[in-house]
C-alpha positions as protocol buffer text, in pm:
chain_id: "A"
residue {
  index: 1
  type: UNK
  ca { x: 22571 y: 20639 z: -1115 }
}
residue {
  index: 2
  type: UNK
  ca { x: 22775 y: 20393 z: -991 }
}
residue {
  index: 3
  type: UNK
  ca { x: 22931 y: 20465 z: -621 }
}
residue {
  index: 4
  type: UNK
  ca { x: 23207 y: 20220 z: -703 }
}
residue {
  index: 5
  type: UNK
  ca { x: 23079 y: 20000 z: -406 }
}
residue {
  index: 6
  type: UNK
  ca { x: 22995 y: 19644 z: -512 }
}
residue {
  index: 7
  type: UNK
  ca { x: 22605 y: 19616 z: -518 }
}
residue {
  index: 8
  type: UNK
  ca { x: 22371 y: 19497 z: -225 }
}
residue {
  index: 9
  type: UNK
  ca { x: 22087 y: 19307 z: -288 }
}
residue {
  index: 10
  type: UNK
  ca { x: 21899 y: 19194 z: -73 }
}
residue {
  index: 11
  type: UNK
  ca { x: 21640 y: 18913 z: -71 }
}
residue {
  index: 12
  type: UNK
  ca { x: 21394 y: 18825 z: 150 }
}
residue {
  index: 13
  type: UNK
  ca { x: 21111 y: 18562 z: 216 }
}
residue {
  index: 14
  type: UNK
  ca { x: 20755 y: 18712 z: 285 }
}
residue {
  index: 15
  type: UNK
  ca { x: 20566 y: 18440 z: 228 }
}
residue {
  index: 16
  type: UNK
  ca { x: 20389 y: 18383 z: -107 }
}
residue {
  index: 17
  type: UNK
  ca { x: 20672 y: 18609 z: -230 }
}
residue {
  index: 18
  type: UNK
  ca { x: 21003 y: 18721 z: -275 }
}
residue {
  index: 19
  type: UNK
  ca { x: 21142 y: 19026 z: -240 }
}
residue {
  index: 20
  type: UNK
  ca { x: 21499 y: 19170 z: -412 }
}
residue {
  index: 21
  type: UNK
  ca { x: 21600 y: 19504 z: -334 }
}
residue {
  index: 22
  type: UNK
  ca { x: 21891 y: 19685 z: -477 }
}
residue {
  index: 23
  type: UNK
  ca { x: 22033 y: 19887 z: -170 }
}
residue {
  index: 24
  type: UNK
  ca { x: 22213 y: 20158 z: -415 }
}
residue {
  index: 25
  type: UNK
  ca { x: 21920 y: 20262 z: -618 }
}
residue {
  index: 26
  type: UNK
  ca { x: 21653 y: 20140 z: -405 }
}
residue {
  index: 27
  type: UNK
  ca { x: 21496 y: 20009 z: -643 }
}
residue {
  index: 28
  type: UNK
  ca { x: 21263 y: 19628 z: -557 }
}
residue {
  index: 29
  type: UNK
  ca { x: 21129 y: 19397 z: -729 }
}
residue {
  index: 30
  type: UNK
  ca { x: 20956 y: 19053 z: -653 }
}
residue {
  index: 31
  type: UNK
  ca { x: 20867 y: 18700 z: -793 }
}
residue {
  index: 32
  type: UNK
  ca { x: 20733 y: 18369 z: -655 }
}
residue {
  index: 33
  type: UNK
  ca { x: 21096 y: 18213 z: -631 }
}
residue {
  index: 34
  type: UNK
  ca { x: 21469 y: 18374 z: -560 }
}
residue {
  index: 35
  type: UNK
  ca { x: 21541 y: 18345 z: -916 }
}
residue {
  index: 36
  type: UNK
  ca { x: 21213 y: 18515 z: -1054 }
}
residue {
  index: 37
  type: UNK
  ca { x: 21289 y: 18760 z: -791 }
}
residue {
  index: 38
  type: UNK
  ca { x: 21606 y: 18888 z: -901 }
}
residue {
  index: 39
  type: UNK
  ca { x: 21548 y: 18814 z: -1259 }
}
residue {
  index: 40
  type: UNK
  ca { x: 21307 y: 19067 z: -1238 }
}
residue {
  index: 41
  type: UNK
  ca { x: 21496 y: 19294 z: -1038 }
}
residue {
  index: 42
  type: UNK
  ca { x: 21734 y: 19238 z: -1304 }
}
residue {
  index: 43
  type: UNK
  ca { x: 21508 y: 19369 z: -1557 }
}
residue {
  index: 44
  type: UNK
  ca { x: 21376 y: 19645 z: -1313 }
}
residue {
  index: 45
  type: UNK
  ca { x: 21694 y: 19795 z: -1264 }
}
residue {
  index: 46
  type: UNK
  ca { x: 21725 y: 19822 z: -1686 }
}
residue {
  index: 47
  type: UNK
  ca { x: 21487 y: 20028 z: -1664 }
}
residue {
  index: 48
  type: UNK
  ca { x: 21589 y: 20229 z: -1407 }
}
residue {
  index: 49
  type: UNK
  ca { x: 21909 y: 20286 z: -1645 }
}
residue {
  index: 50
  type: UNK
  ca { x: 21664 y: 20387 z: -1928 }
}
residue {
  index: 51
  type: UNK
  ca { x: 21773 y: 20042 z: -2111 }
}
residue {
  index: 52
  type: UNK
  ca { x: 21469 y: 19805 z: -2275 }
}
residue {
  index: 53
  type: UNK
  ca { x: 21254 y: 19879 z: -2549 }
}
residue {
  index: 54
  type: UNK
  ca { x: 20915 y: 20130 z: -2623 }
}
residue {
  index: 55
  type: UNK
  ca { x: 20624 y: 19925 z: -2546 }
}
residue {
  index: 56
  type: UNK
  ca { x: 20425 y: 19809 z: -2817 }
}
residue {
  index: 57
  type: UNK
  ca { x: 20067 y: 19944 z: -2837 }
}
residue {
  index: 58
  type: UNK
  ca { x: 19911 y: 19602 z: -2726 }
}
residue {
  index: 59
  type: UNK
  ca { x: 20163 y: 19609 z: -2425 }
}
residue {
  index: 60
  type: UNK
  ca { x: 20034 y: 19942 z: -2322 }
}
residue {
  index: 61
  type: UNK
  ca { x: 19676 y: 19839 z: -2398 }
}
residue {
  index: 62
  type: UNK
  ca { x: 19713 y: 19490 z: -2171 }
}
residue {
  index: 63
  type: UNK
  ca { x: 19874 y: 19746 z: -1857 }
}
residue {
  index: 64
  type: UNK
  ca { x: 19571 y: 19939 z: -1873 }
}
residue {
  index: 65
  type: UNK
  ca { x: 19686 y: 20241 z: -2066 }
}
residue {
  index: 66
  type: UNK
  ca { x: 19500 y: 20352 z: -2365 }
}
residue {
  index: 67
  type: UNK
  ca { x: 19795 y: 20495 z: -2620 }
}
residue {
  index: 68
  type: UNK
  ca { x: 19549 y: 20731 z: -2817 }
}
residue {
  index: 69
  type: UNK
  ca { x: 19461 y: 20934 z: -2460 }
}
residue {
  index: 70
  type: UNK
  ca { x: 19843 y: 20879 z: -2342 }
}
residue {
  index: 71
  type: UNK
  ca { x: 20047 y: 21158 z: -2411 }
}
residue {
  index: 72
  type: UNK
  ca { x: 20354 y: 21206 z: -2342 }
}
residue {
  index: 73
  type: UNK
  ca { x: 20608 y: 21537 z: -2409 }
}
residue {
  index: 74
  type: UNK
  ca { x: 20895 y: 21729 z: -2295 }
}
residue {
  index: 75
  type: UNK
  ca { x: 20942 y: 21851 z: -1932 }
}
residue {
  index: 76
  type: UNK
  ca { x: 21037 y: 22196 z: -2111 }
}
residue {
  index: 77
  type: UNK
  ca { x: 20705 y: 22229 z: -2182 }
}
residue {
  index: 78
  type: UNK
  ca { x: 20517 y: 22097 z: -1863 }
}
residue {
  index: 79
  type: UNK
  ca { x: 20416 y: 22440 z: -1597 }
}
residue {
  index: 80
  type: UNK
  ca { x: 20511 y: 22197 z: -1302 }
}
residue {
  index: 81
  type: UNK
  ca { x: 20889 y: 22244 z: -1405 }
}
residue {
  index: 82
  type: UNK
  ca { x: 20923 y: 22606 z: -1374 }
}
């Protein structure tokens, strides 16, 4: 996916927080210093590359997601996809 640019990132101050931003993908994270910031944009942008592992039941459980009513399946089968 790579444009064969070297990556932006920005990082800003907004107060209690900072924000990173990766101007390629877009995608932004945020932490309460510069290096929490972009360590989590770091992680963030993993999974925007479909790297990291399947949370564990209790991780799902502790985002608010109950994994016996969570279901997940293919977009073949979904009617939105047509």
């Amino acid at each position: 996916m790579s444009t064969g640019l070297e990556p932006t990132i920005t990082l800003t101050d907004e107060g209690e927080w900072w924000v990173a931003r990766d101007t390629e993908t877009g995608v932004t994270s945020q932490g309460k210093t510069r290096h929490e910031a972009l360590d989590n944009l770091d992680e963030a942008l993993a999974g925007y590359r479909g790297e990291g592992d399947t949370p564990t039941e209790e991780e799902l459980r502790a985002a608010g997601i109950d994994p016996e009513a969570n279901e997940s399946g293919s977009l073949d089968d979904s009617d939105i996809f047509e």
